[in-house]
VEXDREN-2710 file (C-alpha; in Angstrom, 1 decimal):
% VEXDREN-2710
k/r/px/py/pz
1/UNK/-33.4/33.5/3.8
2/UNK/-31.9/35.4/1.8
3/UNK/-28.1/35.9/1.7
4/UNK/-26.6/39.5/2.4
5/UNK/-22.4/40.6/1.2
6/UNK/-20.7/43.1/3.2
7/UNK/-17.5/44.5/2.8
8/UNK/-15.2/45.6/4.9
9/UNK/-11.5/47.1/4.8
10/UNK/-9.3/46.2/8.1
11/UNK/-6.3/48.1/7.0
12/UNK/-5.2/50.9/5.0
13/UNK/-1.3/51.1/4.4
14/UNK/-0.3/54.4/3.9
15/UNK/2.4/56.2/2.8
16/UNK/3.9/59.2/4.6
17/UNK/2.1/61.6/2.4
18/UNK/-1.2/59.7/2.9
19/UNK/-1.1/58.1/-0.3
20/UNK/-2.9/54.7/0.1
21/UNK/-0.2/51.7/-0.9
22/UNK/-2.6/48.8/0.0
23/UNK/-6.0/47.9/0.8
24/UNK/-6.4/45.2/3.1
25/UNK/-10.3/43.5/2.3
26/UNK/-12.9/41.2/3.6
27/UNK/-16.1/40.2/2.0
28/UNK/-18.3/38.4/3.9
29/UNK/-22.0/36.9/3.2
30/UNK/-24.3/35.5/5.5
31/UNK/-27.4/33.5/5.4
32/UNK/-29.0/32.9/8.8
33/UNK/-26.4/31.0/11.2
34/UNK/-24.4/30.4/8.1
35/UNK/-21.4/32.4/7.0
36/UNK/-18.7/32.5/4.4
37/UNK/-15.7/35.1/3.9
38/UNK/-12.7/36.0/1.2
39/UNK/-9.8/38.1/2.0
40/UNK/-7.0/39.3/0.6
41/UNK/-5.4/42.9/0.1
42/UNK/-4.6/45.0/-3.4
43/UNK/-2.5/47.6/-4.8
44/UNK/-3.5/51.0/-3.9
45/UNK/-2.3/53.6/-6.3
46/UNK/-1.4/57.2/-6.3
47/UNK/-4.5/58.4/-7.3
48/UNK/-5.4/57.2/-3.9
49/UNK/-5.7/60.0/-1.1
50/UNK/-6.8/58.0/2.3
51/UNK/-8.8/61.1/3.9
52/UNK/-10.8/61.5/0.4
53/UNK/-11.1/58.0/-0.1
54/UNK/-14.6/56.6/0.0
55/UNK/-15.8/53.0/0.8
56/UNK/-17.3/52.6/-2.8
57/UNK/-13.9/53.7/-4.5
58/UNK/-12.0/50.7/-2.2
59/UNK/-14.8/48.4/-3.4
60/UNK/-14.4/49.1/-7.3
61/UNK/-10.6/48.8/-6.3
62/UNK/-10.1/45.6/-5.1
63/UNK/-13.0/44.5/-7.9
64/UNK/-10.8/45.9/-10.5
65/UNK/-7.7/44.4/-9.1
66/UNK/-8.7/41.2/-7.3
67/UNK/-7.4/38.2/-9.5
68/UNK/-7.3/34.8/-9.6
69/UNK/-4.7/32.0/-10.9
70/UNK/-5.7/28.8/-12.9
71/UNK/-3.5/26.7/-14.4
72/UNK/-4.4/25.1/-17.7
73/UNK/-1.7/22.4/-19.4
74/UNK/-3.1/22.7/-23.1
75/UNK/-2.1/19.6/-25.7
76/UNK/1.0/20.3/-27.5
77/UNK/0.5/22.1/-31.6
78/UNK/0.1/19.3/-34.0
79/UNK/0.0/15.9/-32.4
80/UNK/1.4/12.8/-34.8
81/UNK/-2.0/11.5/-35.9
82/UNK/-2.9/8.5/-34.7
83/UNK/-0.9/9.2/-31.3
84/UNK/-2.4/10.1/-27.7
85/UNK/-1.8/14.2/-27.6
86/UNK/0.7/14.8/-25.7
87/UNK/0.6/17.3/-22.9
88/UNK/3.0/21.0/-22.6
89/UNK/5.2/20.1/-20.5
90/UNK/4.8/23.2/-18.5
91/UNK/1.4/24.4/-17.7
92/UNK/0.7/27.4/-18.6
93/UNK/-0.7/29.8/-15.4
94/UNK/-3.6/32.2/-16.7
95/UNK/-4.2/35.1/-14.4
96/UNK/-7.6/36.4/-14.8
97/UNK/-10.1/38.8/-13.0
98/UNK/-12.2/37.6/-10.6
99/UNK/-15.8/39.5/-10.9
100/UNK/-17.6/41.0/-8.1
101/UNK/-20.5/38.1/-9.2
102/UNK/-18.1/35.1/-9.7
103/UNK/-17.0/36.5/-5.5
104/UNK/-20.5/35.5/-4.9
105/UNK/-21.3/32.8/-6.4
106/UNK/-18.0/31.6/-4.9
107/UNK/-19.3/32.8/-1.4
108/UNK/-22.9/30.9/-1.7
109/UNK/-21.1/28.4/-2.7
110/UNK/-19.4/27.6/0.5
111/UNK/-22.6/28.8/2.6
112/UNK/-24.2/25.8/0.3
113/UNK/-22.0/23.0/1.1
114/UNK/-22.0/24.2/5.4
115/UNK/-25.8/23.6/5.1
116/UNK/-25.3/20.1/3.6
117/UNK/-22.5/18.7/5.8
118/UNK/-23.4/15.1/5.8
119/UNK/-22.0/13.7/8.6
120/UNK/-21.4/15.2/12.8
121/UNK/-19.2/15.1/15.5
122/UNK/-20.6/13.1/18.4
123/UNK/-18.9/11.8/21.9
124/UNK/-20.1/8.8/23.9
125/UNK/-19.1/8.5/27.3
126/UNK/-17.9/4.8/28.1
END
């Protein structure tokens, strides 16, 4: 089966002239009896009139503005040759763009690894 995303936007914080502040998000996929979800909420901006707003500009906002942390420890600049490098000794924290596909692939991902659990929980009654 194939697996089907759907959106959806629990919460809307407003300002008193109807400005939208943040989006609060889900994105969900299912596959069969198999789901997966992310959340998470995003600037609005005041561009953003709730009443005019449409589900497909929310979308492209939280795409646009959904990002994700990894953090990379690099070797340090010119290591004494012959020496083990040396790691910074703090790591550096990169804040990137997550894409709408890398939300999926994250998504099948977890639907994946439900449809392979490898072990179950049983009872016995003594």
């Amino acid at each position: 089966m194939a697996i089907t995303y759907e959106w959806s936007f629990p919460n809307f914080e407003c300002d008193s002239e109807n400005v939208v502040k943040t989006i609060d998000w889900r994105y969900t996929a299912v596959d069969g009896e198999y789901s997966a979800s992310m959340y998470g909420s995003c600037a609005g901006s005041e561009a953003m009139d709730f009443d005019a707003m449409t589900k497909d500009q929310a979308i492209a906002c939280v795409v646009e503005n959904n990002l994700s942390e990894e953090v990379i420890a690099e070797p340090a600049s010119n290591p004494v040759p012959g020496e083990i490098p040396t790691l910074v000794t703090a790591p550096v924290l990169v804040v990137k763009p997550l894409s709408l596909e890398e939300m999926q692939s994250n998504l099948s991902a977890q639907i994946e690894s439900q449809k392979k659990i490898a072990v179950t929980l049983k009872t016995k009654e003594w």
